[in-house]
C-alpha positions, -999 to 999 in steps of 0.1 A, spaced: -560 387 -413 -591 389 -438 -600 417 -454 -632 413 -462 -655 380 -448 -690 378 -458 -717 351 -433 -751 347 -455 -748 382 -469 -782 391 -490 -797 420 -502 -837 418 -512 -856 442 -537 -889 441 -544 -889 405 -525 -861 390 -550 -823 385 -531 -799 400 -561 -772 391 -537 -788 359 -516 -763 348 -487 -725 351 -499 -703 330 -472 -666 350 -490 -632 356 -473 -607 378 -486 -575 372 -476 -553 408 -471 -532 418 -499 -542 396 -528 -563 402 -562 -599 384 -561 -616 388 -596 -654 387 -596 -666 373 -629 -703 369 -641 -731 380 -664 -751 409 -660 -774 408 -635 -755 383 -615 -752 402 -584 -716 418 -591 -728 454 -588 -751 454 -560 -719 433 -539 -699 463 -548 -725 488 -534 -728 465 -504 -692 464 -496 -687 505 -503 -715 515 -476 -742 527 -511 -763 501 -495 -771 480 -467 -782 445 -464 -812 429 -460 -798 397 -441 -764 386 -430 -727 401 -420 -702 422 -436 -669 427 -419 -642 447 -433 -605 438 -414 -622 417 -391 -651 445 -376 -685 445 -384 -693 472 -411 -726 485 -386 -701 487 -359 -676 511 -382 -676 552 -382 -687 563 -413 -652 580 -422 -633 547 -410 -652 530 -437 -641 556 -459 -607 556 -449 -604 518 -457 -615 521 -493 -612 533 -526 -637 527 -553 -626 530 -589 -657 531 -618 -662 533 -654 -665 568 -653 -640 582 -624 -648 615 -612 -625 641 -622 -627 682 -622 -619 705 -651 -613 732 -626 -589 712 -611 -552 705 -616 -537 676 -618 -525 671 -582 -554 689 -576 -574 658 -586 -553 636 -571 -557 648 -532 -591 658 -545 -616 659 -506 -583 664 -486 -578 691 -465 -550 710 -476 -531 700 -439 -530 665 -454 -519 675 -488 -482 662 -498 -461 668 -529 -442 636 -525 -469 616 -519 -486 624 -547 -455 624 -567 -452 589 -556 -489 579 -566 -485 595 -598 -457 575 -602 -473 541 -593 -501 550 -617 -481 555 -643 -490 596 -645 -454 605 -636 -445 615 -671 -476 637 -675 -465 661 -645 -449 688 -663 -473 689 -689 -501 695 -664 -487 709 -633 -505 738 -626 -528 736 -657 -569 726 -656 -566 684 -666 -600 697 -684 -581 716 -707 -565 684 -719 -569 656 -743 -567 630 -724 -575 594 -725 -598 569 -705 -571 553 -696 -553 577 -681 -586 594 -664 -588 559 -646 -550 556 -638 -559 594 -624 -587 577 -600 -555 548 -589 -533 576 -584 -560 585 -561 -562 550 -538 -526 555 -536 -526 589 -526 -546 580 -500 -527 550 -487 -565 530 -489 -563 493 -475 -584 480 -503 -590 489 -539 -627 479 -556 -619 486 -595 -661 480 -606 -658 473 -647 -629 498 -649 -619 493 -685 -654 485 -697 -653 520 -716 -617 514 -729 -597 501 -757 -573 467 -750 -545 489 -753 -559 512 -721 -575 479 -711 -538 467 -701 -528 498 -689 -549 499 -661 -548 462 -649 -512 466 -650 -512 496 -627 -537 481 -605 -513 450 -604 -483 472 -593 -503 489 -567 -515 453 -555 -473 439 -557 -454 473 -543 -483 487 -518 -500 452 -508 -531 465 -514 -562 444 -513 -578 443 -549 -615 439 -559 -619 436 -597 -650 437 -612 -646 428 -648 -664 409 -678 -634 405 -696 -621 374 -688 -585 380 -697 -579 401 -672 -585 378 -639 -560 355 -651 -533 371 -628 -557 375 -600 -550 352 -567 -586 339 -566 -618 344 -588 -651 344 -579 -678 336 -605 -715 348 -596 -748 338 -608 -783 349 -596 -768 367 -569 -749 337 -552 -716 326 -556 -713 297 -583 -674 287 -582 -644 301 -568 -608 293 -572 -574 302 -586 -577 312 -623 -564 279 -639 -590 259 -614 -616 281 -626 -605 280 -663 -604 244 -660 -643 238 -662 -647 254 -694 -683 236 -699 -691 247 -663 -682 286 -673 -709 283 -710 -736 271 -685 -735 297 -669 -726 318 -704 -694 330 -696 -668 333 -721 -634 325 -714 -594 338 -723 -590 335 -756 -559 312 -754 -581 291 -730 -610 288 -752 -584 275 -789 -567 252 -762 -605 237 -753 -617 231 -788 -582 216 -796 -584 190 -770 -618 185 -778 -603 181 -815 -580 149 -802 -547 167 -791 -532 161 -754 -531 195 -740 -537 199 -704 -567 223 -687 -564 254 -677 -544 273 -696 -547 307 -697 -520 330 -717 -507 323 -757 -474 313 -744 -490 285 -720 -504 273 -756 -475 278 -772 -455 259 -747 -479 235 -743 -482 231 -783 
């Protein structure tokens, strides 16, 4: 079953389509990576697929209903959305942010426990059990593995992550695709990952690229990472390991596309 199928999806303003008729299926419990440059469409998808807006033209259809045809809270239900700034309250604990807009009915130790655990919170519990997270010095990282902790609190079907680690150093950077990896492998949660940082769709099971608010390419990562020249025209960078392995073929030595991690090169090499 899909998760999420798109049929000539657009949204207008002012005239202009920023997203102008996605045709998209995503298959149920795999990683899709969204790739482009600003302004390609990535964010107003997002807002499209969370309920923020609605479209001009065309179908969305989340596990195989029509979005108009959904309950408000179903959609809810369905969904997590995770941003570059999560939402967190200094007045609240820990597990307090966690189940944060449940009813205290619904609220579970073991669940969150669990979610904490997938997160990779777990060891911060008795540090900030019963104490305000405001009062602590925490860092983006964990603030975003708080907003994970979250999804998985609240068993969602599908995970958006919109530029979650824009705001964060590589080492945080890793932290949180990692987490949102786990959650994807252990949960088989659907993942949506926004990201400009190329590195970190490499693991994904498909990746879309955008441009001008339609969809451009799409493909596993090494397909994708394959068309290096394709990627610059549409100025996108690429890994690292993927752009030295490029300019050394181009520099005469028989290395195959599409690598995408410094031990493919160093294998390769």
């Amino acid at each position: 079953m899909l998760a999420i199928e798109t049929r000539g999806l657009s949204k207008a303003y002012r005239g202009r389509n920023v997203v102008d008729g996605l045709d998209m299926h995503v298959a149920r419990g795999d990683i899709y990576g969204f790739v482009g440059r600003n302004g390609a469409g990535k964010s107003t998808f997002v807002k499209l697929l969370t309920g923020m807006l609605s479209p001009s033209e065309g179908t969305l259809l989340l596990n195989g209903k029509p979005t108009e045809e959904l309950h408000p809270e179903s959609r809810f239900d369905a969904q997590s959305v995770v941003v570059q700034d999560p939402t967190h309250y200094e007045t609240f604990t820990l597990y307090e942010n966690v189940f944060l807009g449940e009813t205290h009915q619904r609220y579970e130790e073991k669940a969150i426990e669990r979610a904490l655990a997938f997160s990779g919170l777990s060891a911060l519990e008795n540090k900030l059990l019963g104490k305000y997270v405001g009062g602590t010095d925490l860092p983006g990282g964990q603030w975003q593995k708080l907003a994970i902790a979250r999804a998985a609190y609240r068993n969602r079907d599908l995970i958006v992550l919109d530029e979650p680690t824009a705001m964060l150093d590589p080492n945080g950077r890793k932290e949180v695709i990692r987490t949102s990896r786990a959650l994807n492998q252990v949960e088989d949660i659907t993942v949506i990952l926004i990201t400009h940082y190329m590195e970190e769709v490499i693991y994904a099971d498909k990746v879309i690229v955008m441009d001008d608010g339609k969809i451009v390419m799409t493909g596993t990562p090494k397909e994708i990472f394959s068309q290096v020249e394709t990627l610059k025209s549409y100025r996108l960078d690429v890994p690292q390991a993927t752009q030295l392995a490029w300019e050394l073929k181009k520099a005469g030595l028989d290395l195959p596309d599409g690598i995408l991690t410094r031990e493919e090169l160093v294998e390769a090499l």
